[in-house]
C-alpha positions as CSV (number, residue, x, y, z in Angstrom):
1,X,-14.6,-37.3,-49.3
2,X,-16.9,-37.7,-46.4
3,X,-13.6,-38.8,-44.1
4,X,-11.8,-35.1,-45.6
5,X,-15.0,-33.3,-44.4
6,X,-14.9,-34.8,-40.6
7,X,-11.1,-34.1,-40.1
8,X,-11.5,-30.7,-41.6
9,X,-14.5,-29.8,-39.2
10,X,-12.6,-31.2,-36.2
11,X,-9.8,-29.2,-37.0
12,X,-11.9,-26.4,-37.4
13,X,-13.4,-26.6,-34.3
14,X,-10.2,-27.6,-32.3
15,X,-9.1,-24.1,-33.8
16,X,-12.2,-22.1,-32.6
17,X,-11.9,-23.7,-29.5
18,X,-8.6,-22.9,-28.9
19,X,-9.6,-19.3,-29.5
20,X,-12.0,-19.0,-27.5
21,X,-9.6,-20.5,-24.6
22,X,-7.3,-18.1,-25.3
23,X,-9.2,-15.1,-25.5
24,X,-11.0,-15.8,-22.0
25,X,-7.4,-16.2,-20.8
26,X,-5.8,-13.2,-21.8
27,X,-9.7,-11.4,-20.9
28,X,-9.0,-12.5,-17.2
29,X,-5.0,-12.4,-17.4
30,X,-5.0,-8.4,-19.0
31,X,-5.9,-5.4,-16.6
32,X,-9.0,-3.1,-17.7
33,X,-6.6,0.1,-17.7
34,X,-3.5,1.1,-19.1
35,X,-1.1,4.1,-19.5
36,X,0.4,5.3,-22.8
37,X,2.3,8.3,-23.3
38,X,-0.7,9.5,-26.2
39,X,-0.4,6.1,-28.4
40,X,-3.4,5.4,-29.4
41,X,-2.3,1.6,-30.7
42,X,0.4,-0.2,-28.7
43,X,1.4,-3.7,-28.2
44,X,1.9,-5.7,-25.0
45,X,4.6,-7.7,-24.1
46,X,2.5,-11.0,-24.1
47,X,3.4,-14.4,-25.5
48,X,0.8,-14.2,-28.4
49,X,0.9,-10.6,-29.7
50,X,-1.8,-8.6,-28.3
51,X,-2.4,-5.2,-29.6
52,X,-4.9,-2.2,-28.5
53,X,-6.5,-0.1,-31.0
54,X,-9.1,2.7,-30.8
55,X,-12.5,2.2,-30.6
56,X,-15.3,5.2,-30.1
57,X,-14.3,7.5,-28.1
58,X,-15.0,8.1,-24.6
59,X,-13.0,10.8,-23.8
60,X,-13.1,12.0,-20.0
61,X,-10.9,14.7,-17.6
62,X,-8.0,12.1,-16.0
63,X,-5.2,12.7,-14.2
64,X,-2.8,14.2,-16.1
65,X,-4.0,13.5,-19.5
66,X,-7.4,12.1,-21.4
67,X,-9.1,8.9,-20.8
68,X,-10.2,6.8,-23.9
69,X,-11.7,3.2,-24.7
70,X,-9.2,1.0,-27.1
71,X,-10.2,-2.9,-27.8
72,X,-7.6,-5.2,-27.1
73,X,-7.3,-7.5,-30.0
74,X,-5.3,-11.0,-30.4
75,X,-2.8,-11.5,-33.4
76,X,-4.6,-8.3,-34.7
77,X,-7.8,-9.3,-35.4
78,X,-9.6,-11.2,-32.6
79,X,-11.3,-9.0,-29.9
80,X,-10.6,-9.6,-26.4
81,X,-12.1,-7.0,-24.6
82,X,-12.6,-3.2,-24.4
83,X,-10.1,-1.3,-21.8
84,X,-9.7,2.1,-20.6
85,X,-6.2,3.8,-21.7
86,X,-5.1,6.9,-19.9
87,X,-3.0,9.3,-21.9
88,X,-0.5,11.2,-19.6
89,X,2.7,13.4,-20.4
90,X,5.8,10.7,-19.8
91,X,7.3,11.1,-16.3
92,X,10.9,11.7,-16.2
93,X,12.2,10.6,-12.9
94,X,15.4,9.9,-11.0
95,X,16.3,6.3,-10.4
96,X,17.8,6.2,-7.3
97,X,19.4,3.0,-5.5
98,X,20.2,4.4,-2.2
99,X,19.4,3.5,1.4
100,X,17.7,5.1,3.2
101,X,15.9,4.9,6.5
102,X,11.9,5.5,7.7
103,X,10.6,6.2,10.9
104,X,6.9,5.7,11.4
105,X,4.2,6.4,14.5
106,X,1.1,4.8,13.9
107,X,-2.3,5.9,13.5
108,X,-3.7,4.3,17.2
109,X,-1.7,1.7,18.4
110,X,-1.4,-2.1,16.7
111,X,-2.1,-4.9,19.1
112,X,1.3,-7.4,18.9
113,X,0.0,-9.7,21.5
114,X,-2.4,-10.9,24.2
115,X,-1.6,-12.4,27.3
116,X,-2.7,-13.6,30.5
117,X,-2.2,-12.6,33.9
118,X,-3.3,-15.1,36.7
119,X,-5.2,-16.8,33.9
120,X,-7.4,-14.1,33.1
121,X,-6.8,-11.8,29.8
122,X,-9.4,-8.9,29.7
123,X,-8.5,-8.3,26.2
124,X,-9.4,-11.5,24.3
125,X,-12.7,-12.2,26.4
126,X,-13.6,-8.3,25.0
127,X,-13.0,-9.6,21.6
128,X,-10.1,-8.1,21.0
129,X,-7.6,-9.5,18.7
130,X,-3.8,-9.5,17.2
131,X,-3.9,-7.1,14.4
132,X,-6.6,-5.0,15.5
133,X,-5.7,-1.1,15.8
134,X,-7.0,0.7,18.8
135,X,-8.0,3.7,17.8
136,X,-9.8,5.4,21.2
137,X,-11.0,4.0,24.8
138,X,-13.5,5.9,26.6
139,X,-13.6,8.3,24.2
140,X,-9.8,9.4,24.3
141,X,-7.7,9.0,21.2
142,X,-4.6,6.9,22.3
143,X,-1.2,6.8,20.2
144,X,1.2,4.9,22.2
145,X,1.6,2.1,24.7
146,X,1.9,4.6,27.9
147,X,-1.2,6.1,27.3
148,X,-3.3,2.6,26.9
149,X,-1.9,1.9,30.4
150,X,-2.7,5.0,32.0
151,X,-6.5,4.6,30.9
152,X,-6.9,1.0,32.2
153,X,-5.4,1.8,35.0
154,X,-7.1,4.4,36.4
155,X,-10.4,3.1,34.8
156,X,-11.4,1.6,38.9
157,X,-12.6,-1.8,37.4
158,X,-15.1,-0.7,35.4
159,X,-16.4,-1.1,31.6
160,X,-13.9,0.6,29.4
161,X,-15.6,1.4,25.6
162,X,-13.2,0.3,22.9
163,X,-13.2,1.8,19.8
164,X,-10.6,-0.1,17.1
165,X,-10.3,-0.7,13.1
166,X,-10.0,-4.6,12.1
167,X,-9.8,-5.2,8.7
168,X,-10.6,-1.7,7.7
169,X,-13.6,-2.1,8.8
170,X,-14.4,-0.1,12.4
171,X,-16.2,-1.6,16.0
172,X,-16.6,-0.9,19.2
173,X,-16.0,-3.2,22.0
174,X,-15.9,-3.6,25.7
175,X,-13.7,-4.4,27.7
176,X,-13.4,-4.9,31.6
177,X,-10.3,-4.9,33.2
178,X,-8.8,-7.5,35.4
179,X,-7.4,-6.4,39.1
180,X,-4.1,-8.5,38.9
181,X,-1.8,-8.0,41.7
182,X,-3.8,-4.6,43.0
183,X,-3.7,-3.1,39.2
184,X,-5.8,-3.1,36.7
185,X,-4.6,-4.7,33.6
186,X,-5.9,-5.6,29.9
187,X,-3.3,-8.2,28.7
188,X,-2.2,-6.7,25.6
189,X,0.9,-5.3,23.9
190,X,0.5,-2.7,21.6
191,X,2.9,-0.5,19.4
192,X,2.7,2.8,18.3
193,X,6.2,3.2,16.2
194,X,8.3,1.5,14.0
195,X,11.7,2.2,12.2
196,X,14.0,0.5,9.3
197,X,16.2,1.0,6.0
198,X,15.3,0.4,2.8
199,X,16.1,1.4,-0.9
200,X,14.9,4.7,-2.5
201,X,13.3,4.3,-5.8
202,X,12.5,7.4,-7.7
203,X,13.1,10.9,-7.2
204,X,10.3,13.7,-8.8
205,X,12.4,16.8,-9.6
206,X,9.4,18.4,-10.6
207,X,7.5,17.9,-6.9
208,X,9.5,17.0,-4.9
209,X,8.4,13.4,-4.5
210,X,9.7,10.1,-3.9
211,X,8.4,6.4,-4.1
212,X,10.7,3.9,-2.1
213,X,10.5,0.0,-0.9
214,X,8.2,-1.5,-3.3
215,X,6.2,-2.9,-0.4
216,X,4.1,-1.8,2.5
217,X,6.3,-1.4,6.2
218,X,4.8,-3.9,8.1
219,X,4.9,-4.5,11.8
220,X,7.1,-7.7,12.5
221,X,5.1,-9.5,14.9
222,X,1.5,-9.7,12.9
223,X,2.8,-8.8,9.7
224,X,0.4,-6.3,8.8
225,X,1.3,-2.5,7.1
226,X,1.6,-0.5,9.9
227,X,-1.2,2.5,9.8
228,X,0.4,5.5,9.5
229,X,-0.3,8.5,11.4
230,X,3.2,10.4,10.7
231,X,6.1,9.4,9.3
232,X,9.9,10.7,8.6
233,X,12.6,9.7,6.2
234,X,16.7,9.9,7.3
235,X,20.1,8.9,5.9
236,X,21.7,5.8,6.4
237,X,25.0,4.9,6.7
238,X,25.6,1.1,5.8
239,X,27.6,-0.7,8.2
240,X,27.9,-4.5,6.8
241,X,25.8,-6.8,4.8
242,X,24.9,-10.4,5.9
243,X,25.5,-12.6,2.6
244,X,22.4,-14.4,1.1
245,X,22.7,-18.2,0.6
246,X,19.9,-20.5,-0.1
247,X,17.2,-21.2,3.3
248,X,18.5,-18.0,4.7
249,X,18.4,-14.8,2.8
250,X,21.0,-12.2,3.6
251,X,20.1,-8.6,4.6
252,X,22.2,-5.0,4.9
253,X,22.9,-3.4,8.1
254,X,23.4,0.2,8.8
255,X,22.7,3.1,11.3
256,X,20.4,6.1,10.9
257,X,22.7,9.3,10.6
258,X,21.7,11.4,14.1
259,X,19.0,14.1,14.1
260,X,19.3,13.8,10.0
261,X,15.5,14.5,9.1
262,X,15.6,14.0,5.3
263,X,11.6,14.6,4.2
264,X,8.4,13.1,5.1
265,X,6.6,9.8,4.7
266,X,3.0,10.0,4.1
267,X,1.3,7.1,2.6
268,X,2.4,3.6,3.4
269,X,1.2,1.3,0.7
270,X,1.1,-2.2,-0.6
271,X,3.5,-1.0,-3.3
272,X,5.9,1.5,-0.7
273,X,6.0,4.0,1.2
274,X,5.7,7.9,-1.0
275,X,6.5,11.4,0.4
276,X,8.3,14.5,-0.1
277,X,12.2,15.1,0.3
278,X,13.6,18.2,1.8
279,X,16.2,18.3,-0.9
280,X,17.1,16.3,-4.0
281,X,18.9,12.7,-2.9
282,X,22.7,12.8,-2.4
283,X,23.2,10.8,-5.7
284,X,21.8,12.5,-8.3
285,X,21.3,10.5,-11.5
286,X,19.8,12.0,-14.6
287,X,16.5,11.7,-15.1
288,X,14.5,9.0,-17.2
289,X,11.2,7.8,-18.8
290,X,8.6,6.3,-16.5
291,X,8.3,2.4,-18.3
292,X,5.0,1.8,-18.4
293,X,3.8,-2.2,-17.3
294,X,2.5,-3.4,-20.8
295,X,6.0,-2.1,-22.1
296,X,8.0,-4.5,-19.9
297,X,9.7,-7.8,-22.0
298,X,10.8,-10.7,-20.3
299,X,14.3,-10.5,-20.7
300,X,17.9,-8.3,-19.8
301,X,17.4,-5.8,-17.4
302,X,19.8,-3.7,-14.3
303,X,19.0,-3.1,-11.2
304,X,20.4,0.7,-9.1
305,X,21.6,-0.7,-5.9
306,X,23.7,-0.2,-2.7
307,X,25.8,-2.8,-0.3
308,X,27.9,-0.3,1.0
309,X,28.0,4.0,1.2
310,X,30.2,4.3,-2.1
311,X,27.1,5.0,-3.6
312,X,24.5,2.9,-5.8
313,X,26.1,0.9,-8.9
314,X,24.3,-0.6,-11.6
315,X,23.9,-4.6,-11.7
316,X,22.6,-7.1,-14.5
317,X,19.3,-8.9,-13.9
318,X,16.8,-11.0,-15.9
319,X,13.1,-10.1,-16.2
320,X,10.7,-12.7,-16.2
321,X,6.7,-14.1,-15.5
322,X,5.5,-10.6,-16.1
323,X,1.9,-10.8,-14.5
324,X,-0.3,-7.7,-16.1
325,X,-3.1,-8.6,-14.3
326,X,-2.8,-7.0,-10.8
327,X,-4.8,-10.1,-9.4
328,X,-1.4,-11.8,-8.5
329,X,1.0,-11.9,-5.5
330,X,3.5,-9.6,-7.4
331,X,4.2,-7.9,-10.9
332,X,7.1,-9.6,-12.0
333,X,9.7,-12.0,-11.3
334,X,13.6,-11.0,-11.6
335,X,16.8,-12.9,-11.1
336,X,20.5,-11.6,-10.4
337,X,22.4,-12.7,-13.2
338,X,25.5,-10.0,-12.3
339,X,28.4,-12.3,-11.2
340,X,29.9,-9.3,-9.6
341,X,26.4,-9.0,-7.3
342,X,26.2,-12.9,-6.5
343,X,30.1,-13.0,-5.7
344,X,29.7,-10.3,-3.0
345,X,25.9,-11.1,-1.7
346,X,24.7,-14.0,-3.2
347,X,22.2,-12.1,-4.5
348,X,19.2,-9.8,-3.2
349,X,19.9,-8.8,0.6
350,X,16.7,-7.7,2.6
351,X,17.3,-4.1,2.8
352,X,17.6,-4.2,-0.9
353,X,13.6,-3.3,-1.6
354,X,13.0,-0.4,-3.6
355,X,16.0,-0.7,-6.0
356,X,14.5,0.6,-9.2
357,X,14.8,-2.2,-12.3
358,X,15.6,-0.3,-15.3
359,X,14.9,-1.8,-18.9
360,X,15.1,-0.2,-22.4
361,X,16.3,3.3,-20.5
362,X,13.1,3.6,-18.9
363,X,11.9,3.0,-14.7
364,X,9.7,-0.1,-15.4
365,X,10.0,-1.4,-11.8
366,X,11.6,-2.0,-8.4
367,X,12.7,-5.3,-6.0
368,X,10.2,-6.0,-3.4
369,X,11.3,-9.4,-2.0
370,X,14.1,-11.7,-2.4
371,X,13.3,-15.4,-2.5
372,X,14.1,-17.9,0.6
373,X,15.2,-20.7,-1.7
374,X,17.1,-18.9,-3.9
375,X,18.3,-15.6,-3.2
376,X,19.3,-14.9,-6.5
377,X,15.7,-14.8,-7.6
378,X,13.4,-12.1,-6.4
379,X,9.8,-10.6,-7.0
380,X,9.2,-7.0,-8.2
381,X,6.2,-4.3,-8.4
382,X,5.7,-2.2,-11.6
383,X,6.8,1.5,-11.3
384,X,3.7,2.9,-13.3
385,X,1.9,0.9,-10.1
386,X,4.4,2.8,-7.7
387,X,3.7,6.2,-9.5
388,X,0.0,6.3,-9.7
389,X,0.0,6.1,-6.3
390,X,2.7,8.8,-5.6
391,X,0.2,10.5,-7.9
392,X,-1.9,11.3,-4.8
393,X,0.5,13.6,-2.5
394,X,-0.3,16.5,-3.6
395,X,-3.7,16.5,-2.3
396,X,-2.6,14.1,0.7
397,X,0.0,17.5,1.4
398,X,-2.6,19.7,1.2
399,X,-4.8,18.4,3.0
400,X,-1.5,18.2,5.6
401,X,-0.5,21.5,5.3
């Protein structure tokens, strides 16, 4: 009897434990806020079923809709923790697919590089480094790589006041130029501009606005998004595609259309770039439901996507490792299963970022980066993620305007 007892308290325990493991998992694994469309219990798409219900009330002005506590709860009856759900309206946007190009000018100029002259580099013994964005010297704002070197050089030698952003965070350095050659000189590069085609994913008829990309435009030499300062959108016309194959992912090529001036670009995020468009896009599809992230199942999915200019077409993909989190390197994982798609590309192309990932007739997502090793396999960003922050224009445009 005793023997019964033991084995039925270790059991017991190993089951308590194993709760408790699980509900600090999915504590740390599950964001503290969600959408809904005004449901006031939903379900995630988790492994174990997960579940929010109502708890009192904490209802607050939100964009778009009412803000509320719910408790998440584990196979409906085990707490997890309280979160915030945001009620909104249901967007209904256009899934687009189509390429599309950006121009941006930065805000300051990004340093690309330092180099010596005669062994001396002004710059670095400043403490100036790669990444850092120059914002003014002596006091005068500069914007592109002309006006740096018309500042230095008539600066005679002496101490020049730096004033730059590193890591959002803003200093002021100093810097002496060196006299190489009878001219003074910093040893840096810097750019002010940047240009490239990518994949539109969402159309607002409502506003006017657009979310594209999936991912920040970064510069190519230090990697890091590009701070904007003014940016334009134009049509592409595809030339050719590069096909993926494993080790060396594939990418479209194409030409911006001349003087086409499509709409503006005004924030360049981690999760795209957002603006307005002049006019709707040239492919008009009808509009769907925003997906929102806790709606997403792993599972058969399509991408909207172009390789050439006969317009977007609709491919087969696999939805997988969805992370709702937010503390992860990307939302979730996708792989091309469309034979048609891998026959042609191989798979996801570089240029390809953006294309909105339909599932269950709703915009749940878009392709943000293929992988190296293989290109049918890819990583994606949640649409609800790409919306919240296309979310801000209007007072971004005002504020313009």
């Amino acid at each position: 009897m005793c023997d019964f007892f033991r084995k039925f308290a270790a059991a017991f325990l190993a089951v308590g434990l194993s709760l408790v493991l699980l509900v600090g998992f999915y504590a740390f694994a599950l964001p503290d806020r969600f959408f809904t469309d005004g449901e006031e219990n939903f379900s995630l798409g988790t492994f174990l079923c997960v579940s929010a219900k109502p708890c009192e009330r904490d209802i607050t002005a939100a964009q778009g809709g009412k803000s509320s506590k719910s408790t998440l709860m584990l196979l409906g009856s085990v707490p997890i923790k309280d979160v915030t759900t945001d009620s909104m309206k249901r967007p209904m946007l256009v899934p687009c697919g189509e390429p599309f190009g950006v121009k941006l000018m930065t805000q300051g100029v990004l340093v690309v590089s330092l180099q010596e002259n005669c062994g001396k580099c002004a710059a670095r013994e400043s403490g100036i480094r790669r990444g850092d964005i120059i914002l003014s010297i002596n006091g005068k704002s500069v914007g592109s790589n002309e006006e740096v070197g018309e500042i230095i050089a008539q600066s005679g030698g002496k101490a020049c006041e730096v004033r730059l952003v590193r890591d959002g965070d803003e200093k002021t350095l100093e810097l002496i130029p060196d006299r190489i050659n009878g001219e003074y000189k910093a040893g840096m590069w810097v750019r002010d501009s940047s240009a490239g085609i990518g994949t539109m994913t969402f159309y607002d008829r409502q506003t006017g606005h657009f979310g594209g990309l999936g991912h920040p435009i970064c510069d190519a030499d230090v990697k890091t998004p590009l701070p904007l300062s003014q940016g334009k959108t134009g049509d592409i016309r595809l030339i050719d595609y590069v096909r993926s194959k494993s080790g060396s992912p594939g990418w479209l090529s194409g030409d911006f259309v001349n003087g086409s001036n499509t709409g503006s670009v005004l924030i360049n995020s981690k999760c795209g770039v957002f603006g307005e468009l002049y006019s709707p896009p040239k492919v008009d599809h009808e509009e769907i439901p925003l997906g929102f992230r806790q709606e997403i199942q792993n599972g058969e999915a399509e991408i909207y996507t172009s390789i050439d200019n006969t317009g977007p077409k609709r491919y087969k993909v696999k939805i997988s490792g969805v992370d709702l989190s937010g503390k992860g390197s990307h939302d979730f994982d996708i792989e091309v299963t469309d034979k048609a798609l891998i026959d042609k590309t191989g798979g996801i192309l570089q240029g390809m970022s953006g294309s909105p990932i339909i599932q269950g007739g709703r915009l749940v997502g878009a392709v943000t980066h293929v992988l190296v090793d293989d290109p049918k396999c890819g990583f994606a960003v949640f649409a609800d993620r790409m919306y919240e922050m296309c979310e801000k224009l209007p007072q971004i445009t005002e504020k313009a305007s």
